[in-house]
N, C-alpha and C positions, 0 to 999 in steps of 0.2 A: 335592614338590621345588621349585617353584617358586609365588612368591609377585609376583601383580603389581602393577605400581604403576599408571601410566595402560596404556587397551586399546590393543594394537600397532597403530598406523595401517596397517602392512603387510596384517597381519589385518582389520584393519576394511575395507581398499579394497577386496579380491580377496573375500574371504568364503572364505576360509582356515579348517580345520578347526584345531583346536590340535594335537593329536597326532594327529599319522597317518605314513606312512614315510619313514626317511630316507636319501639319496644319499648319503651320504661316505662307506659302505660298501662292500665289494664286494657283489655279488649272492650273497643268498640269508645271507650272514652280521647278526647283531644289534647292536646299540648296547654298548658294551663295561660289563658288571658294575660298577656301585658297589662300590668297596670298603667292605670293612667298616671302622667305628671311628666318631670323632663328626662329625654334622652341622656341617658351618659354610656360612652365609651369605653368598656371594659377589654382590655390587651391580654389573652390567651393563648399561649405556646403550647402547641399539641406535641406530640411525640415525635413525630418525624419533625421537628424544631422548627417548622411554619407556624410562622404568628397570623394570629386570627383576632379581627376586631368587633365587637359587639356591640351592640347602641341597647340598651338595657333601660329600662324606668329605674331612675334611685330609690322607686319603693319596691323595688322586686326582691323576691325571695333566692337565694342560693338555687334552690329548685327550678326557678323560671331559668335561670344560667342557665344551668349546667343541661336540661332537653333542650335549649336551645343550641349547645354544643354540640348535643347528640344529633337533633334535628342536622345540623350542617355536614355533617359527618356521614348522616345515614345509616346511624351506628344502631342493629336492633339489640343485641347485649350488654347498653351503655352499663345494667348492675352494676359489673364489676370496675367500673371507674370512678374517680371523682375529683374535684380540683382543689387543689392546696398553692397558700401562698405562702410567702417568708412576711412573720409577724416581726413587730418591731422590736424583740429580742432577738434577731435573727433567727428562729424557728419555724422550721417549713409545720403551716400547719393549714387543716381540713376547713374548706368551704363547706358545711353541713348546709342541707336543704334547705331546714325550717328556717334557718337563718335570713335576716333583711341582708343583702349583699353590701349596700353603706356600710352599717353599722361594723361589720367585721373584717370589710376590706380599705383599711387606714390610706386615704390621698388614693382613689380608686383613678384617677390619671397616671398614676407612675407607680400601678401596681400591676405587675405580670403575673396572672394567674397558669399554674402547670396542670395539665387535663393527664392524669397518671392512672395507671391498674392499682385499686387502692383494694382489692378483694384476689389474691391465689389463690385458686381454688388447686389441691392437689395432684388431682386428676386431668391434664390438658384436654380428656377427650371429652369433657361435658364443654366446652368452648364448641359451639355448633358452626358460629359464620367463619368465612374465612378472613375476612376484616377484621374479625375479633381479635384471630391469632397472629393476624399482621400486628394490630397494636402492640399487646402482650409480646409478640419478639420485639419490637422496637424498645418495652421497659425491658426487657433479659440486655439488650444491647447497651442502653446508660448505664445498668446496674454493673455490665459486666468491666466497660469502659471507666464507669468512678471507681471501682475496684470495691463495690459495696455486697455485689456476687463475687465469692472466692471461693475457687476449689481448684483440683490439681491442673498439673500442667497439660493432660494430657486431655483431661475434661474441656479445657481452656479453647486449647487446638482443635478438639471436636465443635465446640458451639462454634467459633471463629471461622470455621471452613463452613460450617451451612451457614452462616450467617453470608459470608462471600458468594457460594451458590447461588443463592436470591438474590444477590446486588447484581454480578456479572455473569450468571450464567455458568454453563462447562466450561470445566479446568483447560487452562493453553499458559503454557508454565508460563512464559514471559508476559502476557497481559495479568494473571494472578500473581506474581512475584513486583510490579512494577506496583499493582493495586493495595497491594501488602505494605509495599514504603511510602505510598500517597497516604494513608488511612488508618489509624490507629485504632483498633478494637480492646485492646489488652494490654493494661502494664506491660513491659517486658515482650513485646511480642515479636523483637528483633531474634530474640534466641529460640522462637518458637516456631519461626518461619516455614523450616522444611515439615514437621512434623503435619504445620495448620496446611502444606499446598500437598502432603501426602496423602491427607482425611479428604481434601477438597479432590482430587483425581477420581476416589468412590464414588463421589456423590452423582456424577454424568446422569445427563436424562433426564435429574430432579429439577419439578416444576419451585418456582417462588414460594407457590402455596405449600407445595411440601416440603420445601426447606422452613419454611415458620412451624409445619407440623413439627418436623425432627428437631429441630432447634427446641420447640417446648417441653420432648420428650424427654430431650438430656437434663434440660433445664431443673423441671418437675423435680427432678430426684436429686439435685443436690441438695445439703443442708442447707445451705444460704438463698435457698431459692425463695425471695417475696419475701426477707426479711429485714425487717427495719429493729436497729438496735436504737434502748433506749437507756442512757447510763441510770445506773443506780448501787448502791453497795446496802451489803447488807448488815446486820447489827453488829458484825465482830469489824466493820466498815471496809471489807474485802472489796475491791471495784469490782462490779458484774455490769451488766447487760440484761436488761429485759425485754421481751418482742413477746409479739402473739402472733398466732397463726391459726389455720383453720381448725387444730385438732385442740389449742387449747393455750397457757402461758408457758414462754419461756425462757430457761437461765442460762443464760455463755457468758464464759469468762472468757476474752479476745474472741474469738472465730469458734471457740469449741464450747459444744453445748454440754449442759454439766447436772441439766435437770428441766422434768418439761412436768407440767401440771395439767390432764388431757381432762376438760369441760365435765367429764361426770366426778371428778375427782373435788371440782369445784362446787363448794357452799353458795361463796359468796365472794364478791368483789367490791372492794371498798377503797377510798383513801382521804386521809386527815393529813391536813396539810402538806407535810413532804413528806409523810408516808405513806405507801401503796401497801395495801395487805389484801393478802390471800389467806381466805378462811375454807379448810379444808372440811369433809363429810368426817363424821366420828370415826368411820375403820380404818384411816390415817394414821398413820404414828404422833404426828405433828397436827395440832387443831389449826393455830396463825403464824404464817406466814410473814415478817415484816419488811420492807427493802425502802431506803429512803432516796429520793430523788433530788434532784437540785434546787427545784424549788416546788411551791404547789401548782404553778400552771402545769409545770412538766407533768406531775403528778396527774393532775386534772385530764389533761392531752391524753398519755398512754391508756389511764381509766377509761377516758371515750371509746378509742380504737377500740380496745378489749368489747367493749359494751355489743359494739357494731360487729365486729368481729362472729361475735359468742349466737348475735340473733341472724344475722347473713347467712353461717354454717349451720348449727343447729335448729333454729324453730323453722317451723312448717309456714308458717303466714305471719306479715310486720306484726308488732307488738302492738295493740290498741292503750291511747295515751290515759294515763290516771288522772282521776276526776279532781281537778284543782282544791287545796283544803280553804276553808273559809275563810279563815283569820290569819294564819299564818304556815309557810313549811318549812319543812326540815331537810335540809340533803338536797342534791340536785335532782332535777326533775327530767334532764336530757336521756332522751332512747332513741331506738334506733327508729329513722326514716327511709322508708323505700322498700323493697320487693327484697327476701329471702331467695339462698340461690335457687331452693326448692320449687315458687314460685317461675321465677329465671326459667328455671327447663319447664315446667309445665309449659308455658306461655308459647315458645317456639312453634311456628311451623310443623313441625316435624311430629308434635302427637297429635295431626292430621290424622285419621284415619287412611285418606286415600293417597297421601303422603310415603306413607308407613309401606302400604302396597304398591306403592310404587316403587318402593327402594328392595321391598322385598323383591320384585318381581327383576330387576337389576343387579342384584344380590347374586340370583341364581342362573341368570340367565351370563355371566362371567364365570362360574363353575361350567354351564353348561357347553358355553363356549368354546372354554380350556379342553372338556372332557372331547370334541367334537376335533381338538387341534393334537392330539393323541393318537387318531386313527388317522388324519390328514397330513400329517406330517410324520410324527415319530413312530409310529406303526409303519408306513408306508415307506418309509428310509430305510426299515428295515429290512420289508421284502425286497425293494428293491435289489439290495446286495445278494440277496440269493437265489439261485440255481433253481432252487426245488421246486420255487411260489409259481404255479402254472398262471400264464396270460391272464389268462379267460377269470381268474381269482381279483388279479390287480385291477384288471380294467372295470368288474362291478364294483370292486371296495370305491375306488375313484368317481366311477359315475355315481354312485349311492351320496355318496358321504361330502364330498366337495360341492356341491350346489348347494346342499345344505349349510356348511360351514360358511361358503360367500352368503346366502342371505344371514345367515344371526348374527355374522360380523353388522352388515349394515346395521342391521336392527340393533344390539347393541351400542354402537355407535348412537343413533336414533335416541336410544333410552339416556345413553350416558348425558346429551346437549339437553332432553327435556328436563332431568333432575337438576342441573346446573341452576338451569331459568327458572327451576321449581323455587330453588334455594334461594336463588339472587333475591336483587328488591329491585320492587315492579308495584307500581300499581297495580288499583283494583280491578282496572279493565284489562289488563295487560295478565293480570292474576289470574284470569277469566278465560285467555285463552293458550295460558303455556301449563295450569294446573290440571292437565286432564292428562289420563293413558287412552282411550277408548278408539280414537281415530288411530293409534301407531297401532295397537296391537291388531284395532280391524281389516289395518294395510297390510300387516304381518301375516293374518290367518288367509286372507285372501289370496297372499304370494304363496301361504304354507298348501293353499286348496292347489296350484299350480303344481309342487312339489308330491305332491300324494305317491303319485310312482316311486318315488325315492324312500318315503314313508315304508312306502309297501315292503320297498325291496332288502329294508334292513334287516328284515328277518330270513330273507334268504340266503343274507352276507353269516350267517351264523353258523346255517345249515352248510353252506357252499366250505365255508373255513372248516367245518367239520369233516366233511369229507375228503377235503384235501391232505388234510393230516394225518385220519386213516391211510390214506394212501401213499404219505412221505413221513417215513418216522424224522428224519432229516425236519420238513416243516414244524411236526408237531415237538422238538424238540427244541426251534426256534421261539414259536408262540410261547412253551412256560418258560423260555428266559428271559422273553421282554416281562411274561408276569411278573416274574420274581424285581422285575426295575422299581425302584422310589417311585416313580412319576405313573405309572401303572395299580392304584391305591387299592382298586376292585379289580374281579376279573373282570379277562376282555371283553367278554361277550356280554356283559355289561353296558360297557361302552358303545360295544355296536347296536344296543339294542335302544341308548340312550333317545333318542329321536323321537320312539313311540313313548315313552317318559314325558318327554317332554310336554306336547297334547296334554299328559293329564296333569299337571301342575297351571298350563297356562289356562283349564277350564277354570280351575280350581279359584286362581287368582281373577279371572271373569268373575264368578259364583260371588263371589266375597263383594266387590266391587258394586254388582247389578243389588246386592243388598246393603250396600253402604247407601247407593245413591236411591235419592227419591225419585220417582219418574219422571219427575218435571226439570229435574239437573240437566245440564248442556253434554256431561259427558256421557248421560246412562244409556241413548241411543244406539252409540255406538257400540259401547260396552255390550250390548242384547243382543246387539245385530252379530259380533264377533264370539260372545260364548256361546248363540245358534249356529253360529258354522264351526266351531270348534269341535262341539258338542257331535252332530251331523258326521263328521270328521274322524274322531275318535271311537263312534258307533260302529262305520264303516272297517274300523282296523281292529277295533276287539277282539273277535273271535280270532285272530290270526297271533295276536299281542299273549292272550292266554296260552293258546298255545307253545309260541315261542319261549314264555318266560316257563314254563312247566320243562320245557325239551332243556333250557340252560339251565336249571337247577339242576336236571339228570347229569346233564354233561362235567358239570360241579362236582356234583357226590361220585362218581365214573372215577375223577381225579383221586378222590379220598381214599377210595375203599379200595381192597384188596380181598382178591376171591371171588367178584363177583364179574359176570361177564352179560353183554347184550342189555344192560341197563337202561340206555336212552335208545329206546326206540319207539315206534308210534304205538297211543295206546296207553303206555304207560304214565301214572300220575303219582306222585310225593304227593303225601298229606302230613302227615308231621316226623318231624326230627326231634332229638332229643336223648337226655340221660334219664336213665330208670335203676336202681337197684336189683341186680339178682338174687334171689335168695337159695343159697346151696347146704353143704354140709357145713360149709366154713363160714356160714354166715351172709352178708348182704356184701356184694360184689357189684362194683359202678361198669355197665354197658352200654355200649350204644345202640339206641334202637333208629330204622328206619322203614316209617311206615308206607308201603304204596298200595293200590288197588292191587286187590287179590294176594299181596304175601307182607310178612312181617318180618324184616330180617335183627340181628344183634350182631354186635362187634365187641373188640374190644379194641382199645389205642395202644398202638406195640412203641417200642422203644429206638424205632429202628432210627435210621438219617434221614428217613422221610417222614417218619410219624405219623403214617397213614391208618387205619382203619382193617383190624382183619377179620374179613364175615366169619362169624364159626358154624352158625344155621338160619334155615329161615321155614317160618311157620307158616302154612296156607289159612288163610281168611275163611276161604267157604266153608263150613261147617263147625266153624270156634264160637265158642259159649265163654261171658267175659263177666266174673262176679266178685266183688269186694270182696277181700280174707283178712281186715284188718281182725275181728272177733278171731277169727279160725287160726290165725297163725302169729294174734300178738303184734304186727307191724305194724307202726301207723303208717296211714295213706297206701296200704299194699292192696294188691287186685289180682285174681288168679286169670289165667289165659286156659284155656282148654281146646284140646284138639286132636284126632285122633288118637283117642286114649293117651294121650300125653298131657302133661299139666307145668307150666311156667306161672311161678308166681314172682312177681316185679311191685317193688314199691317206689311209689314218687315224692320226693323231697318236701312237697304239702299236699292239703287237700284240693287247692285250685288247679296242682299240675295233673293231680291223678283225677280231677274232673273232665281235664280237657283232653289224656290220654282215652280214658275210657268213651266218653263222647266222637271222640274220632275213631277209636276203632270197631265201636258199635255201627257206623256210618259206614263202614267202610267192609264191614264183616258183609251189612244188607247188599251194600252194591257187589261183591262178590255172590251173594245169594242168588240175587236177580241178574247177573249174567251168567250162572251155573254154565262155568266152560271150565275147562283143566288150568290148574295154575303152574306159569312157567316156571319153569328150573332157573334162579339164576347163578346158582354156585357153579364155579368151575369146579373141575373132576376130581381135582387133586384135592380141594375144597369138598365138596361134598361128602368126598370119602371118608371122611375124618368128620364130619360134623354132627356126628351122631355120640361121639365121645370127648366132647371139649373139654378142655383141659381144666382146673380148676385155677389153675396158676392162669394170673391177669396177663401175663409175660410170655409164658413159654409157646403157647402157640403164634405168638407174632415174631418169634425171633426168626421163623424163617421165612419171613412171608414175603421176601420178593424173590425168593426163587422159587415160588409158588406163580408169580407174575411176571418174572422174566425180571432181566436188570438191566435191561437200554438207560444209554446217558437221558435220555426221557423223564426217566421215574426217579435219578439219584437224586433231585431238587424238589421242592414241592412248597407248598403255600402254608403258613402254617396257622394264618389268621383267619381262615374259612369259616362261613355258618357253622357246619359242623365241629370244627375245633373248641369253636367257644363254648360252643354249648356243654360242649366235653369238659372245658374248664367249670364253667359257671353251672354246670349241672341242673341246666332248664331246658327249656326246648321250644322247638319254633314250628309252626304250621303253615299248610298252604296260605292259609286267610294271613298268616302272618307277614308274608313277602310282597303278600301286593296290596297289604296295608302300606307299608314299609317302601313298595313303591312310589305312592302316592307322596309320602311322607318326606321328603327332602327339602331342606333348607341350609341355605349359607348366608354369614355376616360377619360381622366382628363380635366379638363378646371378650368382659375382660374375666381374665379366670384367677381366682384364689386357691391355693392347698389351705388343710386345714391349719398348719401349723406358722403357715408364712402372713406379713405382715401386706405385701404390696400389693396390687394386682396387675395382671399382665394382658395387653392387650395383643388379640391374634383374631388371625382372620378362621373361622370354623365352618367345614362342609360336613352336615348329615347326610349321608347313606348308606344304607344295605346294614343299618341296623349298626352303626358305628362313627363316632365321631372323630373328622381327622384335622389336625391342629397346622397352622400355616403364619409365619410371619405377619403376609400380605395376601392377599388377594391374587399377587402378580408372582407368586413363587411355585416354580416346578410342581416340586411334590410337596408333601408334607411333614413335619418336623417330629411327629407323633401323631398317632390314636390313640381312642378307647372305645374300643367296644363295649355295647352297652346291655346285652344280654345279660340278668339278673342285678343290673344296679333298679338302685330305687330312685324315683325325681321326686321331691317334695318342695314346697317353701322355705327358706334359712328362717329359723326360727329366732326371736327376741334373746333368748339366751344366747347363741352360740355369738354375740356384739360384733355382728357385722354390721350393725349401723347406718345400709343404704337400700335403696328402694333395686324393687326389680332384679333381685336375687333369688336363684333356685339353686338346692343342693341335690349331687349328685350321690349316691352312699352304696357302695357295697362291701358288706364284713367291716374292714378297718379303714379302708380306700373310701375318704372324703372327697370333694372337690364343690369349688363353689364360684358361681358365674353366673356375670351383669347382665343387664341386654340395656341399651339406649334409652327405652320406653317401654310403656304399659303393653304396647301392641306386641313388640317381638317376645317379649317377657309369656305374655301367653300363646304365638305363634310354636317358639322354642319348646314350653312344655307339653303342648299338642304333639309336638313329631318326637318328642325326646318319649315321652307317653308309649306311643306307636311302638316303641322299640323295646321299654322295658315291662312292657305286660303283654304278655302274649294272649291275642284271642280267641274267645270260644265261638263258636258257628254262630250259635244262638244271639250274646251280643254284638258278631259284627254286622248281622244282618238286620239288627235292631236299630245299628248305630244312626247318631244322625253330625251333620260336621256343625260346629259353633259356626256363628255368626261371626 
């Protein structure tokens, strides 16, 4: 059926099979039957300017074309395409589906049909293949060449150099200056030159594929991007221009646009003979619209687009056809034929289930990575340079931490070629054995069962680093500089602890997996066999993992606080943190409390250059009596403390925070009961002395609070995005159960993100952890560009009012502080509010021991 002329550059870049299956489909249905009758020859010029021949039935429909196109091409998003010839007014016009290909292609021997992106979608990033975005650059590239894409000069120079990138590779001035005078991209591109081989020198490293990314990205955002002008003037007989686009009609006069009419603004769309009229909703100023065309085909022509345009973007599923009238009708009967883009993305691969987990588990397992090449590299460069870091420190961080780092490279690597193959197109048997995780991850845990020593010993990289710093104010003065670096996002002990982290996300992704698939699937074997050794695995390190993450919290709050001494030692446990109101002579007064077994301390946040935390007292647990005072004292959500003839009354900013404070200290009061042993002192001396008369002023007792603690270059610096800080801002509070929810809870990807008041969205790459979201270009970038800590925000759905108009958006909301963000699909969309969840509702004993994880 087809006869080639030169080999498809498409095919040639990707290594594209020729027939293999095709998307324009629904699922599970074929390519629709050749009619019977005589062959004819139909000549189509793809994008990359290879003609291609077809032997077609002259009773076939546009529709048999054009998947035949597709079919050859291998193309699964053909949607957004379709092919247009020059009618015999010289008008490039649409090959529609329903259409007999005869009847509409006039002398179909000496008629070159153009296979063009006849749908822009706004957004480049719902374009999933990478074939897709190859084509789509190739139309940015004629558009930009006919001079039909125009924008500045400097816009110009930017797509012109990735477009170069992908042709030749990395910048080498004289092969790109030589490639520059063979090749014309742009009007004027002789005066453009240096500018386009300055953009081309940044680009280094960039793959083809990602130069069509980047080139769509620029693209996307200009005004002229995917627009096709159509003359027309209006009743005062002004020359304008009419085009559609996804959001609706539009009016330029030359290149500038001067009025846009966005699809809910629209009634109705009509037109009588050579006039096009727009019939506006009543809270319009204007009811009709009228603009007259050249003639009534033109007229006719743009009404279609619009028609296709309006159902492509807008409806949920094609238009089902009106039931012919019996005698006679009125009006054209043409709508639109084919799959909405809505459709388009459902269909994809990609809202696989095990797909989805797959990317997830690749997602995090490139944070995890980075987080693992922090200690192996950029930690480790640091001690190197110093005197203080005793041997016996360097050589466990190095034994511990680099075995581990060489295997999750491999295995990443591993993950990275299986998603490729996941994505590419492959048959169904070939489907069958590149669509599974279960064999890598059970290679993995088996090499990770090897590793366990390494496991083990990362919790003594914690302890080991702790005691060395006791011992060198020198080290420990080293360790919170590198804190205080960009690239350093959490604390470090963090980091070092990430390993045993890790274990519990990849059971996790098991768990999900071993209940997606049925037992009789090819992958769920392995998958079982790998979350029992995981599992096995993770049991054996537990008890040491609780520990350790209880000892780094101490070592955390050590940092914060001021006045308090002997904190992290064995024994000792945090159960919640948090803001409470005091109530005194002057009223309710914000403190911070910190609750552990056996004592209850309060602070307040001083003003100093560190912003640390200074203890004023602390209350013993064993023999405190804990009873609601909201009746007794007028406060809502307040509760009295009592204790050695002493009385603290605290209220909490609702009634869920003062459930979950009273709840934990009622818990916590018993287990002081039941060990009836003396509770430690932890204020230091100078501290205690005074803690019997604290000040009433929130200020005056921290003004002097590091010469209470000494002022080593140590303490001038300090962290100022800690657990504790936030909660100090955002005046909630977090518990034990809450961190190692919060553990568990980590995810990264891309998501595109909205403010409430902006129009576009921004796509960035996002890692949750430790109870904060941090914001990244790429994937592939140091550190990150921002957070947000998510302590007291709220997650909900974007609601029908606030017209944001697209699927798979959650709003983020605290006080005035909106934000609002995509995810790809149905899956990460509820993956995201799971762990986004985790973080902004703190739990109570009672529900998380209730909890159960979604499916």
């Amino acid at each position: 059926m087809v006869e080639h002329g030169q080999t498809s550059m498409a095919g040639q870049r990707l290594g594209a099979p020729e027939t293999l299956g095709i998307s324009t489909l629904e699922p599970g249905h074929k390519p629709p039957a050749m009619p019977a009758g005589r062959l004819v020859p139909i000549r189509v010029l793809l994008l990359d300017d290879s003609e291609e021949i077809f032997d077609i039935s002259h009773r076939a429909s546009g529709r048999v074309l054009f998947e035949t196109v597709c079919l050859h091409l291998n193309l699964i998003e053909g949607d957004y395409f379709g092919l247009e010839f020059q009618s015999s007014h010289r008008k490039m016009v649409s090959l529609y589906k329903c259409n007999p290909c005869m009847r509409v292609c006039p002398g179909p021997k000496h008629t070159v049909l153009r296979f063009v992106v006849k749908f822009f979608p706004p957004d480049h990033t719902v374009l999933l293949e990478e074939l897709t975005r190859y084509l789509f650059a190739l139309q940015v590239r004629q558009d930009l060449a006919s001079g039909r894409l125009t924008c500045s000069d400097p816009s110009a120079a930017l797509l012109v150099s990735h477009i170069i990138q992908s042709e030749i590779g990395d910048f080498e001035e004289t092969r790109c200056r030589q490639h520059l005078l063979n090749t014309n991209y742009i009007p004027d591109q002789m005066a453009l030159m240096d500018t386009i081989m300055e953009f081309h020198h940044k680009h280094t490293g960039q793959s083809p594929a990602e130069s069509d990314y980047r080139l769509l990205e620029v693209a996307s955002r200009l005004e002229m991007y995917g627009i096709r002008l159509h003359p027309a003037k209006d009743r005062e007989g002004t020359k304008l221009s009419l085009a559609v686009a996804h959001g609706g009609v539009l009016v330029f006069q030359g290149h500038n646009r001067i009025n846009d009419f966005n699809w809910s603004k629209i009634r109705k769309l009509s037109f009588k003979r050579r006039r096009f009229l727009v019939k506006l909703r009543q809270n319009v100023n204007q009811d009709t619209l009228e603009f007259l065309m050249a003639s009534r085909d033109c007229c006719k022509m743009f009404w279609k687009i619009c028609v296709e345009y309006h159902a492509f973007f807008r409806l949920f599923e094609e238009p089902r056809p009106k039931p012919k009238p019996v005698l006679f009708s009125r009006g054209s009967s043409f709508r639109f034929s084919g799959r909405t883009q809505k459709q388009v993305i459902d269909y994809n691969c990609r809202t696989d289930k095990a797909y989805c987990i797959a990317k997830e588990l690749l997602n995090t397992e490139r944070t995890y990575l980075k987080d693992l090449e922090l200690i192996t590299v950029l930690f480790q460069k640091v001690l190197d340079k110093e005197d203080c870091v005793p041997e016996a420190l360097k050589t466990l961080l190095s034994s511990t931490y680099e075995p581990l780092h060489s295997h999750h490279t491999h295995f990443l690597q591993e993950l990275e070629e299986r998603l490729s193959l996941w994505e590419g197109q492959c048959n169904m048997q070939v489907k069958g054995e590149i669509q599974r995780l279960g064999d890598l991850l059970l290679k993995s845990v088996q090499e990770l069962k090897a590793l366990s020593a390494q496991l083990e010993m990362s919790s003594e990289c914690v302890f080991a680093l702790e005691r060395a710093c006791v011992a060198s104010c020198r080290l420990e003065c080293v360790c919170r500089e590198f804190e205080l670096q960009k690239v350093c996002y959490i604390p470090l002990n963090v980091f070092l602890l990430s390993p045993l982290h890790r274990l519990l996300h990849y059971r996790q992704i098991l768990d999900r997996l071993c209940k997606h698939y049925p037992p009789t699937h090819t992958d769920y074997s392995d998958c079982k066999a790998a979350l029992d050794d995981v599992c096995k695995l993770e049991a054996a390190l537990r008890p040491g993992l609780e520990e350790i993450e209880n000892y780094q919290k101490l070592l955390e709050l050590q940092k914060d606080l001021i006045g308090v001494e002997h904190l992290a030692v064995a024994g000792r446990q945090l159960i919640r943190l948090g803001c409470l109101s005091k109530l005194s002579g002057k009223g309710l007064q914000q403190r911070m409390f910190f609750l552990f077994n056996g004592v209850l301390l309060y602070s307040t946040r001083g003003i100093t250059s560190t912003n640390q935390f200074t203890v004023h007292r602390q209350l013993p647990l064993h023999g405190m009596t804990i009873r609601e005072s909201e009746d007794e004292w007028g406060v809502p959500h307040s509760f009295t403390l009592m204790v050695q003839q002493q009385s603290l009354v605290v209220a909490a900013r609702s009634e869920s925070e003062m459930e979950k404070w009273m709840e934990d200290l009622k818990m916590a009061v018993d287990m002081a009961e039941e060990s009836n042993g003396p509770t430690a002192d932890l204020l230091t001396a100078k501290s205690s002395g005074a803690s019997e008369v604290e000040s009433e002023d929130d200020h005056r007792g921290s003004q002097t609070s590091l010469q209470c603690n000494g002022n080593d270059s140590a303490n001038t610096r300090h962290r100022g995005n800690t657990t504790a800080h936030v909660c100090w801002h955002r005046n909630t509070s977090v518990s034990k159960l809450d961190f190692s929810i919060a553990t568990e809870n980590q995810l990264s990807g891309n998501l595109l993100r909205k403010f409430k008041n902006s129009n576009g969205w921004q796509r960035l790459w996002v890692v949750f952890t430790n109870f904060t979201l941090f914001f990244y270009k790429t994937h592939e970038d140091e550190y990150p560009l921002a957070s947000l800590p998510l302590l007291g925000y709220s997650v909900t759905h974007a609601g029908e009012s606030e017209n944001i108009h697209k699927d798979h958006v959650f709003k983020l909301h605290f006080k005035s502080h909106i934000y609002y963000f995509r995810t790809e699909s149905e899956y990460f969309f509820e993956r995201w509010m799971t762990v986004i969840r985790s973080a902004t509702a703190s739990a109570s004993r009672t529900r998380y021991l209730n909890r159960t994880e979604p499916d």
